[in-house]
DRENDO-1510 file (C-alpha; in Angstrom, 1 decimal, always signed):
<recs>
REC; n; res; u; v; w
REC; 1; UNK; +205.8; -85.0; +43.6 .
REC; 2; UNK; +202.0; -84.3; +43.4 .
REC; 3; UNK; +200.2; -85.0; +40.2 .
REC; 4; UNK; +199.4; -82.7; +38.1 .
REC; 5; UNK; +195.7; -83.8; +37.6 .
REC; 6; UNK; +195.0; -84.1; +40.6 .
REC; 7; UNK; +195.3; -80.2; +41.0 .
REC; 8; UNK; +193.2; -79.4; +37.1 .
REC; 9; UNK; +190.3; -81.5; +38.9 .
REC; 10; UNK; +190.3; -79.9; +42.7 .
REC; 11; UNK; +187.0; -78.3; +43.0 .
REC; 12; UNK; +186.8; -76.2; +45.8 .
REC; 13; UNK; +183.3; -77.0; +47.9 .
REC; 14; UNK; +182.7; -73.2; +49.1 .
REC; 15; UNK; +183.3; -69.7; +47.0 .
REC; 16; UNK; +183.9; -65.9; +48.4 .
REC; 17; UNK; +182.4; -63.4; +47.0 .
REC; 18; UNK; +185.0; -61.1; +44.9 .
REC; 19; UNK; +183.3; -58.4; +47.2 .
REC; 20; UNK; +185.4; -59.8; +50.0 .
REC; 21; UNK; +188.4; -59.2; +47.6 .
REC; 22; UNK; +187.2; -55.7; +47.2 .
REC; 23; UNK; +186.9; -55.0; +50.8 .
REC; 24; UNK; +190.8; -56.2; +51.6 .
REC; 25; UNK; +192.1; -54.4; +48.8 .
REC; 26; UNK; +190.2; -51.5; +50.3 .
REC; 27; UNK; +191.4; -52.1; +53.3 .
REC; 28; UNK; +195.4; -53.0; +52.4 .
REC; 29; UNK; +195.3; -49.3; +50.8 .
REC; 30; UNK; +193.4; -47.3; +53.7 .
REC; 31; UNK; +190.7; -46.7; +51.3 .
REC; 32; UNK; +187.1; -46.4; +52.7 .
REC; 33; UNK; +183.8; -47.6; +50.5 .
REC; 34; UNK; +183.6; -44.2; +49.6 .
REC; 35; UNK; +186.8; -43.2; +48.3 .
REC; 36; UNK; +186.9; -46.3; +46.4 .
REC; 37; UNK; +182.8; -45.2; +45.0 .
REC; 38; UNK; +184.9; -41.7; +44.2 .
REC; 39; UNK; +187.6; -43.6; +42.1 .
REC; 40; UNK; +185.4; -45.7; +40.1 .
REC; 41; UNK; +182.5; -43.5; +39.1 .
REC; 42; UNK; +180.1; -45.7; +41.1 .
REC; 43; UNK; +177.9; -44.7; +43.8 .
REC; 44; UNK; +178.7; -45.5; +47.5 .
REC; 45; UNK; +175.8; -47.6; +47.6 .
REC; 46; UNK; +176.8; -49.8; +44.5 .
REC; 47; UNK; +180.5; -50.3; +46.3 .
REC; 48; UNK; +178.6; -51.3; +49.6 .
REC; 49; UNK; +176.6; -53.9; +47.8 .
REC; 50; UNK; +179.6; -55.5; +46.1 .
REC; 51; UNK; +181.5; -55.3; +49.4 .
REC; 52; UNK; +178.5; -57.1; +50.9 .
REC; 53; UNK; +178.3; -59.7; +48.1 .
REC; 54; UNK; +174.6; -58.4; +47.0 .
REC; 55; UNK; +175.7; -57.5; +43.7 .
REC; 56; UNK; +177.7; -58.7; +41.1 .
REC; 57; UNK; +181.0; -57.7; +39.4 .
REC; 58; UNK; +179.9; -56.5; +36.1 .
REC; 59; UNK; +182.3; -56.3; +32.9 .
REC; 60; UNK; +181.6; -52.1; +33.5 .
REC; 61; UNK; +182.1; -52.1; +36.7 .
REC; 62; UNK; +185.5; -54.5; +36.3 .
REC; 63; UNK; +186.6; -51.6; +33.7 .
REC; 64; UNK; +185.9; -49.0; +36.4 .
REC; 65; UNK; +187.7; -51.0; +38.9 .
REC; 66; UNK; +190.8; -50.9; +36.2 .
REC; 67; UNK; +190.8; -47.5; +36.2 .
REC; 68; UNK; +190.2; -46.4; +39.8 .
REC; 69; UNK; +192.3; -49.1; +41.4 .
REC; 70; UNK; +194.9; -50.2; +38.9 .
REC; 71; UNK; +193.9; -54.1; +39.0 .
REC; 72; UNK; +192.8; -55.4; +35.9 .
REC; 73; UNK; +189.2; -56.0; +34.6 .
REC; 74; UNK; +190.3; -59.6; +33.3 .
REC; 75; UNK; +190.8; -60.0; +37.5 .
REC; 76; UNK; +187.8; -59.1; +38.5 .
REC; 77; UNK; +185.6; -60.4; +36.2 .
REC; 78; UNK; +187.7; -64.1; +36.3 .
REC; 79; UNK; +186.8; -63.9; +40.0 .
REC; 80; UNK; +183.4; -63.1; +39.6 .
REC; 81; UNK; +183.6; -65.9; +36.9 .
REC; 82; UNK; +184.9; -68.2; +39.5 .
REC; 83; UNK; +182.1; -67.5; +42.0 .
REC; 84; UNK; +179.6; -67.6; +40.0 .
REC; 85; UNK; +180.6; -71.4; +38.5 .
REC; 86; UNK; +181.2; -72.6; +42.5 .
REC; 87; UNK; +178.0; -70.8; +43.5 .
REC; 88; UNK; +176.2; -72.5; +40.5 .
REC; 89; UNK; +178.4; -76.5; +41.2 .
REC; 90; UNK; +177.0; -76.3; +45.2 .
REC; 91; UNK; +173.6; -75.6; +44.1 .
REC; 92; UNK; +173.5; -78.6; +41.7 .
REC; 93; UNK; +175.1; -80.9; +44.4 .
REC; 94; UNK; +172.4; -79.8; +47.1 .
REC; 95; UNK; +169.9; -80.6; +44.6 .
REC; 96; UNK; +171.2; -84.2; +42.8 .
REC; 97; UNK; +171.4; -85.5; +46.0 .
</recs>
């Protein structure tokens, strides 16, 4: 039986973008970057940039994701959340060392 703490302190060493999330979800439901752009009000340039990890997931744009995809804002912006934090742990362990 594996202990529960050992799984509340795993602490992954690399992160993915939620852009990469994006871009399967995209392609699981045969949507291109600018059908999804048409969906959630954003322009194809802004869905290219998320895709491509150059921009963030915003609390707006996690709402428009909600609306145009049908996947919650709570899930996108947890995963940008996630990133963010691992991005933010592997930068302080490159520099404490």
């Amino acid at each position: 039986m594996t202990d529960v703490t050992e799984l509340v302190e795993w602490k992954p060493d690399w992160s993915v973008h939620p852009g990469e999330t994006l871009r399967e979800t995209l392609q699981e439901r045969g949507l291109t970057q600018l059908a999804c752009a048409t969906l959630i009000g954003r322009t194809p340039q802004v869905v290219n940039q998320i895709i491509n990890g150059k921009k963030s997931i915003t609390a707006d744009t996690a709402l428009d994701l909600e609306h145009g995809l049908g996947i919650s804002a709570e899930f996108w912006v947890r995963l940008q959340a996630d990133y963010d934090l691992s991005v933010a742990r592997q930068r302080r362990a490159r520099t404490s060392t």
